[in-house]
N, CA, C and O of each residue as an XYZ file, in Angstrom:
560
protein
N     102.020     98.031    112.301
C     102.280     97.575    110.954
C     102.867     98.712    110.135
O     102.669     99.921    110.254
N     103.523     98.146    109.400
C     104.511     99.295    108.130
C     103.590     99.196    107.269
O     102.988     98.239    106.780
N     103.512    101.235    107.026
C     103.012    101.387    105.526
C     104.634    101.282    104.488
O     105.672    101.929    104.627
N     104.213    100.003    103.288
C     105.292     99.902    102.345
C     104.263    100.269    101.109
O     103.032    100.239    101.108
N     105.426    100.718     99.781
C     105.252    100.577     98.873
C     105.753     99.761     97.959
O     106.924     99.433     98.146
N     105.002     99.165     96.653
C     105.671     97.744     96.290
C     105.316     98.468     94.832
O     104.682     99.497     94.599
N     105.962     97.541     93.962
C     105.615     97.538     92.284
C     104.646     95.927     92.017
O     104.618     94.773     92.446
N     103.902     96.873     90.952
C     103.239     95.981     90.463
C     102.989     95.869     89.499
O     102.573     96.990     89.204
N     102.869     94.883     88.096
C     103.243     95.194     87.120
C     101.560     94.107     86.469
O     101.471     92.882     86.549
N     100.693     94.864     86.004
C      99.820     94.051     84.639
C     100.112     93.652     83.595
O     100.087     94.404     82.621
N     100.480     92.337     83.496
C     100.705     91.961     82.187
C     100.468     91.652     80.798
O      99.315     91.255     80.634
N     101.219     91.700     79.640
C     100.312     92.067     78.574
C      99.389     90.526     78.577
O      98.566     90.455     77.665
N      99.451     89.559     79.327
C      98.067     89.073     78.974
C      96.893     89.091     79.265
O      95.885     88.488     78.898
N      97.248     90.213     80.301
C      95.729     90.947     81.037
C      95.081     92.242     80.739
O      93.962     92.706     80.962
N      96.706     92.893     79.863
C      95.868     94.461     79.125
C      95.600     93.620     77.441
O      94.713     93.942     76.650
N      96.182     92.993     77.320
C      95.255     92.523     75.906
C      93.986     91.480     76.207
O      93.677     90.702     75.304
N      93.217     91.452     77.520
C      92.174     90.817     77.594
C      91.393     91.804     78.531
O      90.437     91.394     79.189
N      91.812     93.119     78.583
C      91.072     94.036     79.016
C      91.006     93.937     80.411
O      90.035     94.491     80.927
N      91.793     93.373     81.143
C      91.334     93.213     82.677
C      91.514     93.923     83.286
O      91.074     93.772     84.425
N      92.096     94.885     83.046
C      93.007     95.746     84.206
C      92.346     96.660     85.221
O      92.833     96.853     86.335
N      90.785     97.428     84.632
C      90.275     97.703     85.496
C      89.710     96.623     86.768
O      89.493     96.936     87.939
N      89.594     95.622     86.296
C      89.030     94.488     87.087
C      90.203     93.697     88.354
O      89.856     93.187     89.419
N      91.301     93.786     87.934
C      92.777     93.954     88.488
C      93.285     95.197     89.562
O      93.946     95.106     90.597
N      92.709     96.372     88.892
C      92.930     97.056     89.814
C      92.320     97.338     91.271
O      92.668     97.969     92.269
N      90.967     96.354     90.790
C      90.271     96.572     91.878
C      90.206     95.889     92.968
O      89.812     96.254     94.076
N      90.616     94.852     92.617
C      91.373     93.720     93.448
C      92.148     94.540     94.623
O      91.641     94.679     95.736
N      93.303     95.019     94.307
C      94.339     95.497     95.002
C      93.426     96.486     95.609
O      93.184     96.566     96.813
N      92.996     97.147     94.783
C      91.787     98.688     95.938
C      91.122     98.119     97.048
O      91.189     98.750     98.103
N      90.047     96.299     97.009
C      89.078     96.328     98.136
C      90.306     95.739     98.673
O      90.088     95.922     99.870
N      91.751     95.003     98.607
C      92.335     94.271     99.554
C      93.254     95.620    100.256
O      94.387     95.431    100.698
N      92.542     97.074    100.281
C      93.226     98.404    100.816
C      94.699     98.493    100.172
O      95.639     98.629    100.955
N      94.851     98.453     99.348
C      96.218     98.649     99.022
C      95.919    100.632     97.604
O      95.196    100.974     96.668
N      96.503    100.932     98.038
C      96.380    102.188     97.145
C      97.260    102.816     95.852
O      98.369    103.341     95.950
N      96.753    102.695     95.048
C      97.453    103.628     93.851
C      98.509    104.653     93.744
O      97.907    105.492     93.074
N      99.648    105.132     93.949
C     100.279    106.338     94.292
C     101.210    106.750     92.904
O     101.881    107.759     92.685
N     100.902    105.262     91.876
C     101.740    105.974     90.756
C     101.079    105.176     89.870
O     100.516    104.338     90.574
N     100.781    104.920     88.516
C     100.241    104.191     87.308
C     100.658    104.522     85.994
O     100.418    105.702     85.739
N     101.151    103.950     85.151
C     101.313    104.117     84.246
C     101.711    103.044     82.971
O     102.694    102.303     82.991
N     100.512    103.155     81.636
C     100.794    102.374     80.833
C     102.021    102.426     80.269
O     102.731    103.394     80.541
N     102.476    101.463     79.431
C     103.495    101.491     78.591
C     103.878    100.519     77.878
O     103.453     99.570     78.536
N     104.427    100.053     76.916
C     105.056     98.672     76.383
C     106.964     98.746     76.532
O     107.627     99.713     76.157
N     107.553     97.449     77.177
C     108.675     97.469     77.225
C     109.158     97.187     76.180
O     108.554     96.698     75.225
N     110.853     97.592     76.264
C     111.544     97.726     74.975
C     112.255     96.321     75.200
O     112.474     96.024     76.375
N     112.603     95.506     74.307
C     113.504     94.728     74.363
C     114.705     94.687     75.678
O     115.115     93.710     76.306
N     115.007     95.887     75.783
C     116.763     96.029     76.665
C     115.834     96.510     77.925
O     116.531     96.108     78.857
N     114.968     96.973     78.381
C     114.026     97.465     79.194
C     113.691     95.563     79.706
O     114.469     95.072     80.524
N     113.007     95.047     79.374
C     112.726     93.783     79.914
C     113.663     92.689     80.197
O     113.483     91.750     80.972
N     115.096     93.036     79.171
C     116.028     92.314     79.982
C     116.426     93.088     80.962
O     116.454     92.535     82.062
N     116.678     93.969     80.928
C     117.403     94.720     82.419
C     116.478     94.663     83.945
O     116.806     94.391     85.099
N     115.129     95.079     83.276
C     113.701     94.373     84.509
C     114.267     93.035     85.153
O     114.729     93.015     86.294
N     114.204     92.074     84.445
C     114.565     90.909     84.532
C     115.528     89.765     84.418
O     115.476     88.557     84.186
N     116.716     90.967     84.767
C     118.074     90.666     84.522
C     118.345     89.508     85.448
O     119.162     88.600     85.294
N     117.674     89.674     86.236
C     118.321     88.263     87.558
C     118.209     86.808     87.311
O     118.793     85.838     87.794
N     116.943     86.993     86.084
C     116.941     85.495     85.608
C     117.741     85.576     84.035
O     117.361     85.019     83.006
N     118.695     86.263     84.177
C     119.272     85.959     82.954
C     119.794     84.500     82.149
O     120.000     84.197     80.974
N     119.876     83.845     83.371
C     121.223     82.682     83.118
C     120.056     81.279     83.264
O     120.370     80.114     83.020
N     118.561     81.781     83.757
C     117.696     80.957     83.584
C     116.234     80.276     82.380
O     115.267     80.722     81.764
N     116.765     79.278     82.567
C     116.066     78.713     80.781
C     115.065     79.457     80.290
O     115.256     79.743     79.108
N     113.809     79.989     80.863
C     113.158     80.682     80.506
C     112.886     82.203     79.923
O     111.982     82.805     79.343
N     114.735     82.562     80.623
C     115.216     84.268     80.694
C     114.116     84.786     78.870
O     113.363     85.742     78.682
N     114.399     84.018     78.222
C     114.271     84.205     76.737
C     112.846     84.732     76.659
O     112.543     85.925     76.675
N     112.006     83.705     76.572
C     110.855     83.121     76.653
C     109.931     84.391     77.404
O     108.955     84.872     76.829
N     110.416     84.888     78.858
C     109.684     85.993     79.582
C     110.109     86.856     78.959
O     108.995     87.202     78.568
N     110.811     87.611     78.450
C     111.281     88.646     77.754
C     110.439     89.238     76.538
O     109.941     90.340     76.307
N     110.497     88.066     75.886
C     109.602     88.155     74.550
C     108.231     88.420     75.175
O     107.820     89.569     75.019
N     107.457     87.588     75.845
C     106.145     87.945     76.275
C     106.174     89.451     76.916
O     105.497     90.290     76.321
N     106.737     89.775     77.820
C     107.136     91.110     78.052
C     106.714     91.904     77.545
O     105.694     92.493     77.902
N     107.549     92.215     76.312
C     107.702     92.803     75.667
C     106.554     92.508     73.894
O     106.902     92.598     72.717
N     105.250     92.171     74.493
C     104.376     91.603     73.489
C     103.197     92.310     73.493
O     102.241     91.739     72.968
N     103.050     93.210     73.869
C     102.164     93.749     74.262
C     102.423     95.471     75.366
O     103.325     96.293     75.210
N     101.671     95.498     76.047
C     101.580     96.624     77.306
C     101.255     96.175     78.545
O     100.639     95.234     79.045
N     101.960     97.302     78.945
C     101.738     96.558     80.769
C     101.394     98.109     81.330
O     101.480     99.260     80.901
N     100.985     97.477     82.457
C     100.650     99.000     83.241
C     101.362     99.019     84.543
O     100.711     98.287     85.288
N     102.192     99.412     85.055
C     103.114     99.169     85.942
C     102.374    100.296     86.992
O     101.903    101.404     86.736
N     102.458     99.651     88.106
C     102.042    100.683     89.029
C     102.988    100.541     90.559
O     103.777     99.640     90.846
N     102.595    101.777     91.411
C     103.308    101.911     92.716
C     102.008    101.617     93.471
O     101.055    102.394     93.418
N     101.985    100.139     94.383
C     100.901    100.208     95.666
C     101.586    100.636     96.764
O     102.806    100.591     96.918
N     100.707    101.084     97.579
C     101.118    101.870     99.308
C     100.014    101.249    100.181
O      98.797    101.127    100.034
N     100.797    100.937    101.043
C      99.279    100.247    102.166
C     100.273     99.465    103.396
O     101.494     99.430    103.549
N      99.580     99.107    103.865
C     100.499     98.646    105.570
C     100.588     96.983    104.971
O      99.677     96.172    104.804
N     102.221     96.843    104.708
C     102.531     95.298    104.191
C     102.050     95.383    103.292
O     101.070     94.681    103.044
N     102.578     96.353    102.351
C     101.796     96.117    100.544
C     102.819     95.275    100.189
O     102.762     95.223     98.961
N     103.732     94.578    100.577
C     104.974     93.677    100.028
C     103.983     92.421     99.810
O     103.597     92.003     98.718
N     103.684     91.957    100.967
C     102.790     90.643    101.395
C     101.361     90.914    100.943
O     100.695     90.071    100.341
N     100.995     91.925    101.208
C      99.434     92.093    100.620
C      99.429     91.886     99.190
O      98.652     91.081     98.677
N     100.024     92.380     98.703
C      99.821     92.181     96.894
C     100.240     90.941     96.536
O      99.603     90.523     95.569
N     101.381     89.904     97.098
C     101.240     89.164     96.806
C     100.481     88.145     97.226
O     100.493     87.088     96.595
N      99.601     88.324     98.507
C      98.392     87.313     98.489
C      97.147     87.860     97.737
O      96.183     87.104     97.619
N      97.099     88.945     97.287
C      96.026     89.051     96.348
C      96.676     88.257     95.230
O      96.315     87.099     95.015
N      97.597     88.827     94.532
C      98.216     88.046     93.286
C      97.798     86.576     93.677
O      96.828     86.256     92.990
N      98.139     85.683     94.437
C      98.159     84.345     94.860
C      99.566     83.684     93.896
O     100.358     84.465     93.369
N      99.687     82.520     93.798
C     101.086     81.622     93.872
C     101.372     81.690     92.522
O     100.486     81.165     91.848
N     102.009     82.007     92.079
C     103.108     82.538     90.412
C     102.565     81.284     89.372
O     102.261     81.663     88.240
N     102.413     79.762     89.680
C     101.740     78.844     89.198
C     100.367     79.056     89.055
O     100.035     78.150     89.820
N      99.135     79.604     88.626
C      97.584     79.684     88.919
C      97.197     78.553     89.589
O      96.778     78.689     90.739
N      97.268     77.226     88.987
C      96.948     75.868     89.601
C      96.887     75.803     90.511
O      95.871     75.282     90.970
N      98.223     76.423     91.668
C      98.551     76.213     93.032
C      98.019     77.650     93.403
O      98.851     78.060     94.212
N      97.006     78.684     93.220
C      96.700     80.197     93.568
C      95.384     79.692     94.607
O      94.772     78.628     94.518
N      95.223     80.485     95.324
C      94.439     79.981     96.087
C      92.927     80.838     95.256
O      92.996     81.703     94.383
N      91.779     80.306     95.814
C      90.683     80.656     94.976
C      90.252     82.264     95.419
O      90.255     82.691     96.574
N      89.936     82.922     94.368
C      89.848     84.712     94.873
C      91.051     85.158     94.217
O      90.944     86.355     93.952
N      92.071     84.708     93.877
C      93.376     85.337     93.673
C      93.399     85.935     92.258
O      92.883     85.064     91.558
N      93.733     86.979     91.480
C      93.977     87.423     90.536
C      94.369     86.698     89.503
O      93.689     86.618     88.480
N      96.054     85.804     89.735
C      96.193     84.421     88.975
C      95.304     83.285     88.976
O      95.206     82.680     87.908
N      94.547     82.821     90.098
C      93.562     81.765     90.482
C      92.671     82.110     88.755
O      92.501     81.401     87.763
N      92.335     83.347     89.050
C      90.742     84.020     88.580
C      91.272     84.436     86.962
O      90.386     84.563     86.116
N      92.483     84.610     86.616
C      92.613     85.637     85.142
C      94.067     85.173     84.461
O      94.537     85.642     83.425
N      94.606     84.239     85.216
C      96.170     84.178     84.594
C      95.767     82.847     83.501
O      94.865     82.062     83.792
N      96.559     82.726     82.234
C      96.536     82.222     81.525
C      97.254     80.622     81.567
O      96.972     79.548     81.036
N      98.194     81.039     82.381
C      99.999     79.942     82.573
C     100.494     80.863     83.146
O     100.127     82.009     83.401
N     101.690     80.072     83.411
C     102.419     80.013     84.773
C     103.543     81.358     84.078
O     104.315     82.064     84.726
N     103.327     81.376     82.783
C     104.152     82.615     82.486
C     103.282     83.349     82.059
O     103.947     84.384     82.037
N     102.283     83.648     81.688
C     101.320     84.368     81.190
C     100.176     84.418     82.256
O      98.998     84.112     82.073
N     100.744     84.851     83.369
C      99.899     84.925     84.746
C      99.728     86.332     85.874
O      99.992     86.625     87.040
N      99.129     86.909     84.697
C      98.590     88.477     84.983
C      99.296     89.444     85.592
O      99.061     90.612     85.281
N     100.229     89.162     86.509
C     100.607     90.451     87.597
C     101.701     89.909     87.550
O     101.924     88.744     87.220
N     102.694     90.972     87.981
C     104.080     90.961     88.829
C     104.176     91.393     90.079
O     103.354     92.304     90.177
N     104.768     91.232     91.164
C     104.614     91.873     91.837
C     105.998     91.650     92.991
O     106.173     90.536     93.483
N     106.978     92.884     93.363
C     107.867     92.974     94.341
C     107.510     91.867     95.458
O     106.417     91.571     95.941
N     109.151     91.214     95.773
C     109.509     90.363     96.851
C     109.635     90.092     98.048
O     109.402     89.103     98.742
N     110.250     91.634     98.303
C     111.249     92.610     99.846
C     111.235     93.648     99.023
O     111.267     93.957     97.832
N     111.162     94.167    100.343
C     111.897     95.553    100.734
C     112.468     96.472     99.450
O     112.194     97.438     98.738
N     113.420     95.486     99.686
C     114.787     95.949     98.483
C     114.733     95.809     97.278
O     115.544     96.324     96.509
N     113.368     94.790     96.785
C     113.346     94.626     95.423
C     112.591     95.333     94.722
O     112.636     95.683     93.543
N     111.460     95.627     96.050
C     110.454     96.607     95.424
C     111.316     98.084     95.538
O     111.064     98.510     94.410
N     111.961     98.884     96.013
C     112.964    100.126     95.783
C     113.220    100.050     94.625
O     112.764    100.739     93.712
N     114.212     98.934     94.560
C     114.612     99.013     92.995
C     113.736     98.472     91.895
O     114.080     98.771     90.751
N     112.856     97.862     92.021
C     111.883     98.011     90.845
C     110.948     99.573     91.063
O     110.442     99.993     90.022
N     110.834     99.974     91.671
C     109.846    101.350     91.698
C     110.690    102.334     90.840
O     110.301    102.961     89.855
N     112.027    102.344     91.458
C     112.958    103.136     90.854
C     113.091    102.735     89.329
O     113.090    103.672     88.530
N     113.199    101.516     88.861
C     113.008    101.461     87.751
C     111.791    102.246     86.637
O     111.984    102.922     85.626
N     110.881    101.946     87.119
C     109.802    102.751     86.043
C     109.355    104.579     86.614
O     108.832    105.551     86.068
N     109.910    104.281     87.955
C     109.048    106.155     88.373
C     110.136    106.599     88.756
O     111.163    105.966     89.000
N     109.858    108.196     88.850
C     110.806    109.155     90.185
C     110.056    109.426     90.803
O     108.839    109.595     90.720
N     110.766    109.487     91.492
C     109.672    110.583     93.108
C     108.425    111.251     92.395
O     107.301    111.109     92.877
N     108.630    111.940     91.304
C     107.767    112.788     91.156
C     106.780    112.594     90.754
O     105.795    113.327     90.665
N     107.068    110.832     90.259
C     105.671    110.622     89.951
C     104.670    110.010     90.474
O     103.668    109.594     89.892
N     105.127    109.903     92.408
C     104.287    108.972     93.201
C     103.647    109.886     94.017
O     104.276    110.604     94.794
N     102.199    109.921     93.879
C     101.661    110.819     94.968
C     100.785    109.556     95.694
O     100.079    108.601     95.369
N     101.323    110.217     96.898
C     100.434    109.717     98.107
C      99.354    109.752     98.882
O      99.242    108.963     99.820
């Protein structure tokens, strides 16, 4: 099995309901490890550019603003299949459809206000990591 690293992003409807230690721990017993963390609130042009791919989609608006409503804590996981691991901890982007145990199942609000983000592939998690860190700020 591949050790990967993925992005993962807490959303502000989980740092404005305090969850995040409770979030993080999730990802810790499902072995996935910490190698970068950091709070922050996005800027307007920061959350469209995050989320540039759904630009042209009805909601592009709508996620942006929430985004950008609060703080998020964006982090780097490392662990063997942290691509797939984080997103079966996360469970299914809908909560309704999350399976029970799941982070969204257990803490997401709605289907847009549903606690975590979390890298696709390979390639998406690179370029989202690259987005918020450098090298220098991932220790292993």
């Amino acid at each position: 099995m591949a050790v990967e690293r993925t992005l993962s992003i807490i959303k502000p409807d989980a740092t404005r309901r305090n969850l995040t230690g409770r979030i993080i721990t999730k990802f810790e017993e499902a072995g996935l490890r910490i190698v970068a963390s950091r709070r922050t609130r996005l800027s307007t042009a920061q959350a469209e550019l995050f989320y540039g791919v759904h630009r042209e989609r009805p909601f592009f608006r709508s996620l942006v603003d929430f985004m950008t409503s609060g703080p998020v804590v964006v982090q780097v996981l490392e662990g063997e299949n942290a691509i797939a691991k984080n997103r079966e901890v996360m469970g299914a982007t809908n909560p309704a459809n999350a399976a029970p145990g799941t982070i969204r199942k257990e803490f997401a609000e709605s289907i847009e206000a549903n606690s975590v983000h979390g890298s696709d592939a390979p390639e998406t998690a690179a370029n989202e990591i690259r987005f918020f860190f450098s090298g220098l700020d991932i220790v292993g």
